[in-house]
N, C-alpha and C positions, 0 to 999 in steps of 0.2 A: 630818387633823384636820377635823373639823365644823364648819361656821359655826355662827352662833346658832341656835339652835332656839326652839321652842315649850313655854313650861313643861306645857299641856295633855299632850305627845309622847307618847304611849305608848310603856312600856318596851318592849325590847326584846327577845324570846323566840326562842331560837335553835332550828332545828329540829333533831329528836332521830333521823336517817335510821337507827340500828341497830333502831329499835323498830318499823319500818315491815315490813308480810310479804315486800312484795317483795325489799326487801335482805336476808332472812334467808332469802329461798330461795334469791335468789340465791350468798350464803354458803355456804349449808349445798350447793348442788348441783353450782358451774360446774366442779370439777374431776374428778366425774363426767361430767359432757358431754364435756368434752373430753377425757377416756381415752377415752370409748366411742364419739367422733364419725366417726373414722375407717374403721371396719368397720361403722358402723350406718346413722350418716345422709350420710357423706360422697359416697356414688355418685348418693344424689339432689337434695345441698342444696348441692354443693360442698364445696372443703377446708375446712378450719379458718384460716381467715388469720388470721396474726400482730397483725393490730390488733385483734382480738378481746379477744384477753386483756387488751393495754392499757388497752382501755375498761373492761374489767371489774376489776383493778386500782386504777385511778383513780376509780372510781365507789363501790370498797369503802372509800377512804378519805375521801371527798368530806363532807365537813361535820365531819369529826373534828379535834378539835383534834389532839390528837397529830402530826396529820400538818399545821400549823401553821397560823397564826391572825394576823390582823392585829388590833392594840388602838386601837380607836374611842372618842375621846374629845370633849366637846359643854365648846367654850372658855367657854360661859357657864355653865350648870349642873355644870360636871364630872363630869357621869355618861360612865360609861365602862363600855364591854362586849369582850369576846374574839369577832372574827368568825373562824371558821374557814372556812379556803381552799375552795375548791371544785374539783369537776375540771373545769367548761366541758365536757364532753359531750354531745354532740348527741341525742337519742332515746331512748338507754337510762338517762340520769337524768331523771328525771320533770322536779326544778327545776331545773337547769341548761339543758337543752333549751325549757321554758319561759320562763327570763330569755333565751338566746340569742334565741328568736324575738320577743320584746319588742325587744330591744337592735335587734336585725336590721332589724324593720319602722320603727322610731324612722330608722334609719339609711337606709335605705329611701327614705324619706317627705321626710325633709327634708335631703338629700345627693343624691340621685340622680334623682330623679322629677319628672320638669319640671310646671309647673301646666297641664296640657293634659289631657283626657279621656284615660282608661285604661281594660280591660277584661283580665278574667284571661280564659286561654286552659290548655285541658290537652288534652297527646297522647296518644294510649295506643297499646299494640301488642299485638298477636293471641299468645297465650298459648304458640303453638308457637313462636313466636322468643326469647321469652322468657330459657329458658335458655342461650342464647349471650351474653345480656348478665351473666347472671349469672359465668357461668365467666371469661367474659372485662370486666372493668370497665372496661378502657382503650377501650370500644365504646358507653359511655353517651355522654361528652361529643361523638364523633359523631354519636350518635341527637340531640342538640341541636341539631348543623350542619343536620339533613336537616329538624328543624322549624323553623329559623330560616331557611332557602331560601324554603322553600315557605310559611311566613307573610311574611316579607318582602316578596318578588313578590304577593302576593296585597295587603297592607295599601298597596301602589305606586298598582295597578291602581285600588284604593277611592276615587282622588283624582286633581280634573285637573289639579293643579300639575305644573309642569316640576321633573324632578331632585329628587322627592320624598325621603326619608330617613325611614322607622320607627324606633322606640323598643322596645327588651324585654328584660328582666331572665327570664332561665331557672333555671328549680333543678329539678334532676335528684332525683327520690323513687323510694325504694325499700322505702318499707314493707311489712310480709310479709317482712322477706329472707328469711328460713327455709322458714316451712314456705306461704310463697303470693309468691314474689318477684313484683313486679309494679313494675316502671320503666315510670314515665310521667315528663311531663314539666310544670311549672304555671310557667304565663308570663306577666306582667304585661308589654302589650305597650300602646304608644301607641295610641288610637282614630281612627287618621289618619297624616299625615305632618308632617315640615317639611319646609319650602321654605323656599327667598331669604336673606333678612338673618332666619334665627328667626323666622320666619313658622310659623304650623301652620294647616292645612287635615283638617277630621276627613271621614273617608270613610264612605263609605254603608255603613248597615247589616249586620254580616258573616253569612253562613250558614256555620256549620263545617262544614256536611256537603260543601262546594262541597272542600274541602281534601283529605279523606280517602283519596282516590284517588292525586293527588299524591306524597302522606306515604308511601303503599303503597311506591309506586314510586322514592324515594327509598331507602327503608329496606330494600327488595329490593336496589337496587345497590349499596348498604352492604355488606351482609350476603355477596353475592353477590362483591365485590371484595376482601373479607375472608377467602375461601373456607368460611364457616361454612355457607351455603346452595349447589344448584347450577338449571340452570336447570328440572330436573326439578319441583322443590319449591316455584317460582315459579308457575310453570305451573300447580300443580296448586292452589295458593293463589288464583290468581285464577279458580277453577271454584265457591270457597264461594259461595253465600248471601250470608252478613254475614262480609263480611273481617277483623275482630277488630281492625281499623284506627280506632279514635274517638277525633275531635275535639271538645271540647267548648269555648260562648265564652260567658260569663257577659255582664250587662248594665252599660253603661258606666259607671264612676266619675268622677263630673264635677267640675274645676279646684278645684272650693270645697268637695267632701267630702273633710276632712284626715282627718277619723274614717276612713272608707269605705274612702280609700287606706292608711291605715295597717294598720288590719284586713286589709286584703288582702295587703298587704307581708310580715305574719307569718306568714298563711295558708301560704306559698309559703318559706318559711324551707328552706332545701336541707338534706336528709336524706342524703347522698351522700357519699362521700369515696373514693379512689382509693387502694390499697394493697395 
């Protein structure tokens, strides 16, 4: 039930998702994909995994009443409307995936995120490694460990407190899965350290590019201990040019931008899921 509202309120107009092109392609076409995904696209995009359909199921019924509705009613006006359920979908419902990254940075923002300077940070990896994360996904939330190492010790080093401690919230993206998979990594990570009794010390200015080496060589012994790499392919990776290893570190977020932090919070909204 609704507290009191506002006689001005605008009524309330549900949105109509069948009339949308997207859900009517995706209607009319996903059971074509998937007969033909196995002999067409599956040697270069991976299998067809099971939570696929899920999504696409839950997404075909997402705002339909039929598939059930909570009734919202305003105790002073008695205006009353049918909200129908939604699927909560990450990505591939347009609103769903927009209120989650709302909800998400809200939660973010004023649950997690201490009042101290903050700076996103994003990791990327060189295109030929690529498909081992995709084939294998139980290898992303490692690809996390090996930037949480190597930012860690570096955000340490940033600061001359004893027994420093960093801060960072990771989410794992994988936009493109199909036809450009491309796991990286967006981190909302403290600009500094604590120390002591809750103390925080922000540390000198960061170069991402000081990192990228690092990151390489973590992600090498990853891959390497996984046996998806050998040391031939190392070797021959560290003879590029540009090692397809990039860091990137945006400009700090300071204690009293709630805007700023929040924004950023949804930015980083995790696109990822394990199945």
């Amino acid at each position: 039930m609704l507290a009191a509202c506002s006689t001005k309120a605008e009524v309330y107009t549900p949105r109509s998702p069948r009339k949308n092109q997207y859900y009517q392609c995706v209607e009319a076409h996903f059971e074509e994909l998937e007969r033909i995904w196995e002999y067409q696209y599956q040697k270069q995009y991976g299998y067809w995994r099971p939570y696929v359909l899920d999504v696409i199921y839950k997404y075909l019924d997402c705002g339909d009443l039929h598939q059930g509705f909570a009734r919202v009613k305003c105790n002073v006006c008695h205006y009353e409307y049918l909200l129908p359920f939604s699927c909560k979908k990450r990505n591939f419902c347009p609103s769903c995936h927009q209120k989650r990254a709302i909800e998400f940075g809200e939660q973010l923002h004023e649950e997690v995120l201490d009042k101290v300077p903050h700076r996103q940070w994003v990791f990327s990896i060189p295109k030929r490694l690529r498909p081992y994360f995709m084939y294998d996904r139980k290898l992303l939330a490692k690809l996390s460990l090996c930037a949480w190492r190597i930012l860690s010790e570096y955000l340490k080093a940033s600061v001359s407190a004893d027994d420093p401690v960093p801060g960072c919230v990771i989410a794992v993206q994988t936009f493109g899965e199909f036809l450009n998979f491309n796991p990286h990594l967006h981190i909302i990570a403290t600009d500094g350290c604590f120390y002591g009794d809750g103390e925080f010390m922000t540390g000198i200015s960061p170069n991402a590019a000081d990192l990228e080496a690092a990151f390489a060589v973590e992600v090498f012994a990853l891959l390497k201990k996984e046996r998806k790499i050998n040391r031939i392919v190392i070797d021959n990776m560290n003879t590029w040019q540009h090692s397809g290893f990039n860091i990137y570190c945006g400009p700090p977020v300071e204690p009293w931008d709630d805007e700023g932090a929040e924004r950023l919070a949804q930015y980083i909204v995790p696109s990822h899921r394990n199945a």
